[in-house]
N, C-alpha and C positions, 0 to 999 in steps of 0.2 A: 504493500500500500504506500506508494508514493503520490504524493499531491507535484511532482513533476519540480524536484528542487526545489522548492517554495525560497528555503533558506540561500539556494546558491552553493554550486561546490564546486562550478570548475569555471575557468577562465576560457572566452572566447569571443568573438565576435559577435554580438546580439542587437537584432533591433528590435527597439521599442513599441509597442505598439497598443494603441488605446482603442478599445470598439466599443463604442458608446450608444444610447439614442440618438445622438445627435451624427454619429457617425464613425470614421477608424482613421485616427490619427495612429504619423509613422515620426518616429525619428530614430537618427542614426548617428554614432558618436565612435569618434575614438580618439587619441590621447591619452589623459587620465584622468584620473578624479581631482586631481589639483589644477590640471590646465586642459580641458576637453574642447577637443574640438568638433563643432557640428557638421557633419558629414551628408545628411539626409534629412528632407523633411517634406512631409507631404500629409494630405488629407483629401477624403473624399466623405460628402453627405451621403445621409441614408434616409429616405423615405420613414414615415412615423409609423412604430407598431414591427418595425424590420430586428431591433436589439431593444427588447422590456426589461429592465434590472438587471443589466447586464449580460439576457438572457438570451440568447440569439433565435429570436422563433422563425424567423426565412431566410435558413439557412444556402439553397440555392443562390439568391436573390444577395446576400450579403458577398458570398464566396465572388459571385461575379463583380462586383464592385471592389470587392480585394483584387479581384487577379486585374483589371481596369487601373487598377491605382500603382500598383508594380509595376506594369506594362510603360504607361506612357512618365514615369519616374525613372525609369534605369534600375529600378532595384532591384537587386542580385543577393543582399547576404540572406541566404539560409535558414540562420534560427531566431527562435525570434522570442521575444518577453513577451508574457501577457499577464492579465490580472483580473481574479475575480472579485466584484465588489464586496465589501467587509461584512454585509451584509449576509453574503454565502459561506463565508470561512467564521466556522469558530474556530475561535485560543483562547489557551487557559496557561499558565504558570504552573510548574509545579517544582516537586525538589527530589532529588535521589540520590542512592550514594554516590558518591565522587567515584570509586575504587570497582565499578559496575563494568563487566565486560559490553563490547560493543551489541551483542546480542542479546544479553538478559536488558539492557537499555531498552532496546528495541521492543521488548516481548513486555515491560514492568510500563513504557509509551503506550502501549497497546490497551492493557488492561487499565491504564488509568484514564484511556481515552473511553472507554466502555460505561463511564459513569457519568461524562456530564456530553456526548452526541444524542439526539433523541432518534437514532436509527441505528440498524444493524451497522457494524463495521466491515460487514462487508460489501455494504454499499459505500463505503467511504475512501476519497484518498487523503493519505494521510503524513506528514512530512514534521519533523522537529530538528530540534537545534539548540545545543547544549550554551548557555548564558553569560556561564563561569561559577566560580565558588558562591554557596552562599553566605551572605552578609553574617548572617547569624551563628552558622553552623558549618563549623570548616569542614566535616567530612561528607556534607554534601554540597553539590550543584545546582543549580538552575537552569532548568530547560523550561523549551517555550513548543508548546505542543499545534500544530495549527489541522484542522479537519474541514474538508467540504464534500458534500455530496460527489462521489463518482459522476455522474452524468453530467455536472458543470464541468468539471474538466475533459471529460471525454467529447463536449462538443464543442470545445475552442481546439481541441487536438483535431476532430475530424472540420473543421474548417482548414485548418491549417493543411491537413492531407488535400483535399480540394483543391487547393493551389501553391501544391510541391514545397509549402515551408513546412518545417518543425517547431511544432512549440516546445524550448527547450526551459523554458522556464514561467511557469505561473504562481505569479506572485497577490500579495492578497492589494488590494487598490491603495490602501489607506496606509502600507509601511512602504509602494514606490511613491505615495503623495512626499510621506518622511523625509526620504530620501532626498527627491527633487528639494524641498525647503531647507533641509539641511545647509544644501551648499549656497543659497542665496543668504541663511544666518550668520554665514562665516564672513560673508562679502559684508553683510549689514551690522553685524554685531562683532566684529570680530576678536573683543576683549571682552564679552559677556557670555561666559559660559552656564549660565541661568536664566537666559532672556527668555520671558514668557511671551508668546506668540500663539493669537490666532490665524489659522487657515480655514479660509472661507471660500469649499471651491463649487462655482457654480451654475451645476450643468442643467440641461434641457430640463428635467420634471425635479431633480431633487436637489437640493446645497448639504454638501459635508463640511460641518465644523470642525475642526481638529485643534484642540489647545496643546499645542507641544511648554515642556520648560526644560530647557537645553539642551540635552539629545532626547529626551523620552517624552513619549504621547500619554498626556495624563487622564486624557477626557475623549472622547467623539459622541458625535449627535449628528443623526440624518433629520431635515428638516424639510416639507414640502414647500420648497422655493427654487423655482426655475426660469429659464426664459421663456419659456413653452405657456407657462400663464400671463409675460407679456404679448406673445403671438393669439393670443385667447383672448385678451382685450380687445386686441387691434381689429380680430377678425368681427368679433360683436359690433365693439364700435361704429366701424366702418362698413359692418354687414358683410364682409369677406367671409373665403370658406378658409379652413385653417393654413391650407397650401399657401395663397395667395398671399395673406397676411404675412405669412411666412418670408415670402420674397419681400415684401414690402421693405419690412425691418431690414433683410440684411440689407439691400439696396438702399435704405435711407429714403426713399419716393414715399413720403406721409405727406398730410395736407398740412396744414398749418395751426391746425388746432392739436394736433399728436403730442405736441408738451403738454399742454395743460389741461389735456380729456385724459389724456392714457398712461403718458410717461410719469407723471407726476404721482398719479395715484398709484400707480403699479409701485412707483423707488417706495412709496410713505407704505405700502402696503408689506415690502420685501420687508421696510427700516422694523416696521411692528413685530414681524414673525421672528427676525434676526435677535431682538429684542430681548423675547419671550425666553428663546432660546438660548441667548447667554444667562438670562435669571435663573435658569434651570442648571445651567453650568456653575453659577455661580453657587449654587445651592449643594452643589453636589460635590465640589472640588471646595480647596481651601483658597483659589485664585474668581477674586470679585475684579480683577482690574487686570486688563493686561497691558502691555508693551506695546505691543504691535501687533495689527491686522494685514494679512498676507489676503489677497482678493486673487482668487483666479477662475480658469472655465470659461468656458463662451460664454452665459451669460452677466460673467461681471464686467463685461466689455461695455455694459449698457452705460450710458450717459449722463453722470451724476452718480451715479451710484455709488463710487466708493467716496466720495465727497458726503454725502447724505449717511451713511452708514460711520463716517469719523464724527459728525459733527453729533450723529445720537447717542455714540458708543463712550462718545469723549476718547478716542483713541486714537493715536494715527492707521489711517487707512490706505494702503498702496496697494495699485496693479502691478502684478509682481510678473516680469518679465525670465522663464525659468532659463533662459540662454544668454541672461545677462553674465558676465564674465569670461564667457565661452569666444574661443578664436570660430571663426565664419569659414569655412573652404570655402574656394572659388563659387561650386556649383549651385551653393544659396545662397551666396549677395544677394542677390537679386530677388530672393524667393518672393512672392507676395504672402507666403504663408506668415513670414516672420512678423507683418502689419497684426498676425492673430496669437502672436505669442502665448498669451495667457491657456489659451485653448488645450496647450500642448503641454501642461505641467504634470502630469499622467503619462502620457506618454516621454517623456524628458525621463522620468523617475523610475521607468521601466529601465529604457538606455540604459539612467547610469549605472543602473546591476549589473553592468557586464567589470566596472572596474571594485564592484566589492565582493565578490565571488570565491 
């Protein structure tokens, strides 16, 4: 029972790659982790109802728009990152003896994952990864156990067979989010080894809160706030069907009243939910205030928003660019993808697993 490396074990060439509602962003990296260079980058949209919670339900219909997006990009490398929303993966902590052969580890993983999956283990795939000593207790260790359903994994594998890649790694969404913000803490904070930090990444139907405080994620919270409910304004407002409205937004072609019918109430409507949702963080963790707001996803691209969202929050709020400090190869100067930076902080975060492996 492997969940397909989850934790990472071998060094190789990997691209990143995010398949979302909204679509499957690619990115591609190499260098290192202290100086990466972007080598790749691309994206194709996906028709609504094509990927539900990460769940690929037209599979034909996606596969062809994957193999369309290789195609007319050049891409060639092989294997690839992916990631099932956090949603799909449990983890749990646990502790065992230090002095454990590799096998009674594996079988002592097993049996203590049998007590908090609500399914047979053998519908399960299943991957850990030893923490270090624990804190407490020197002659044991801390492992970090992660489980998801077989069948999510086996249909981002049978995509990837579809069109001749390998998924050689799937990762859970919300530690390649870590990842990717990691390296922007060090560019931002780089003498604050405790900087608390919200990540607010937010995509078509849902926003992931993530309160990181200096390497470790203390909190998450899935909240129903997306773009998809400003495309749902638009389409009401203006009497469009959702497609249309759809183009409207990314084209920018609204009438003149779309700030102060739709935009406006939609940002005051996000600022309330965002709100509600830090009070419940606040409630639950020992951090009522943070540092910093990290804003990403396609929809935090929206206009105001991270303006409207510092000034409720009382915190600085930035669209955070994940390819900020990264050297450009030739073959993306140019990209028009780079104008959509934020989009790609998932897929960024996939990439960079290839240099922590």
């Amino acid at each position: 029972m492997d969940l397909k490396a989850l934790f990472g074990r071998r060094q190789e060439a990997i691209l990143g790659m995010d398949i979302s509602a909204w679509g499957i962003k690619v990115v591609g990296l190499s260098g290192s982790m202290e100086q990466p260079v972007l080598e790749q980058l691309a994206s194709i949209r996906l028709p609504s109802g094509h990927v539900v919670d990460g769940h690929i339900v037209k599979m034909h219909q996606v596969a062809e728009a994957l193999r369309y997006l290789l195609q007319e990009n050049r891409i060639r490398t092989q294997k690839v990152a992916l990631a099932l929303p956090s949603s799909a993966v449990i983890t749990k902590k646990i502790m065992v003896q230090a002095d454990l052969a590799p096998e009674d580890m594996q079988a002592q993983v097993e049996e203590e994952t049998r007590h908090f999956i609500p399914f047979p283990l053998d519908e399960v795939s299943l991957d850990f990864c030893t923490l270090g000593p624990n804190p407490q207790r020197a002659e044991m260790v801390d492992v970090l156990i992660a489980a998801a359903r077989r069948d999510r994994v086996q249909s981002l594998e049978a995509l990837m067979e579809w069109v001749e890649l390998e998924a050689s790694l799937v990762d859970v969404q919300s530690y390649a989010l870590r990842l990717a913000t990691r390296r922007l803490l060090d560019i931002h904070f780089p003498r604050q080894k405790n900087a608390v930090v919200l990540l607010l990444k937010v995509g078509a139907g849902r926003t992931l809160m993530q309160l990181t405080v200096g390497q470790a994620i203390v909190y998450e919270q899935d909240i129903a706030l997306g773009g998809d409910q400003l495309t749902q304004r638009i389409a009401a407002h203006y009497r469009l069907s959702d497609a249309e409205a759809e183009t409207r937004k990314i084209s920018g072609i609204l009438a003149q009243d779309f700030e102060s019918s739709v935009l406006l109430p939609y940002i005051c409507s996000a600022v309330d939910l965002l709100e509600r949702g830090i009070q419940f963080m606040s409630n639950s963790t020992p951090y009522s205030k943070v540092g910093q707001i990290f804003l990403s996803g396609g929809g935090a691209m929206i206009p105001g928003l991270a303006a409207a969202i510092s000034s409720a929050l009382q915190s600085p709020c930035t669209l955070i660019n994940p390819f900020e400090g990264m050297q450009l190869a030739p073959r993306v100067r140019d990209n028009p993808d780079l104008q959509n930076a934020p989009l790609f902080i998932g897929a960024c975060g996939l990439a960079l697993r290839r240099f922590s492996l």
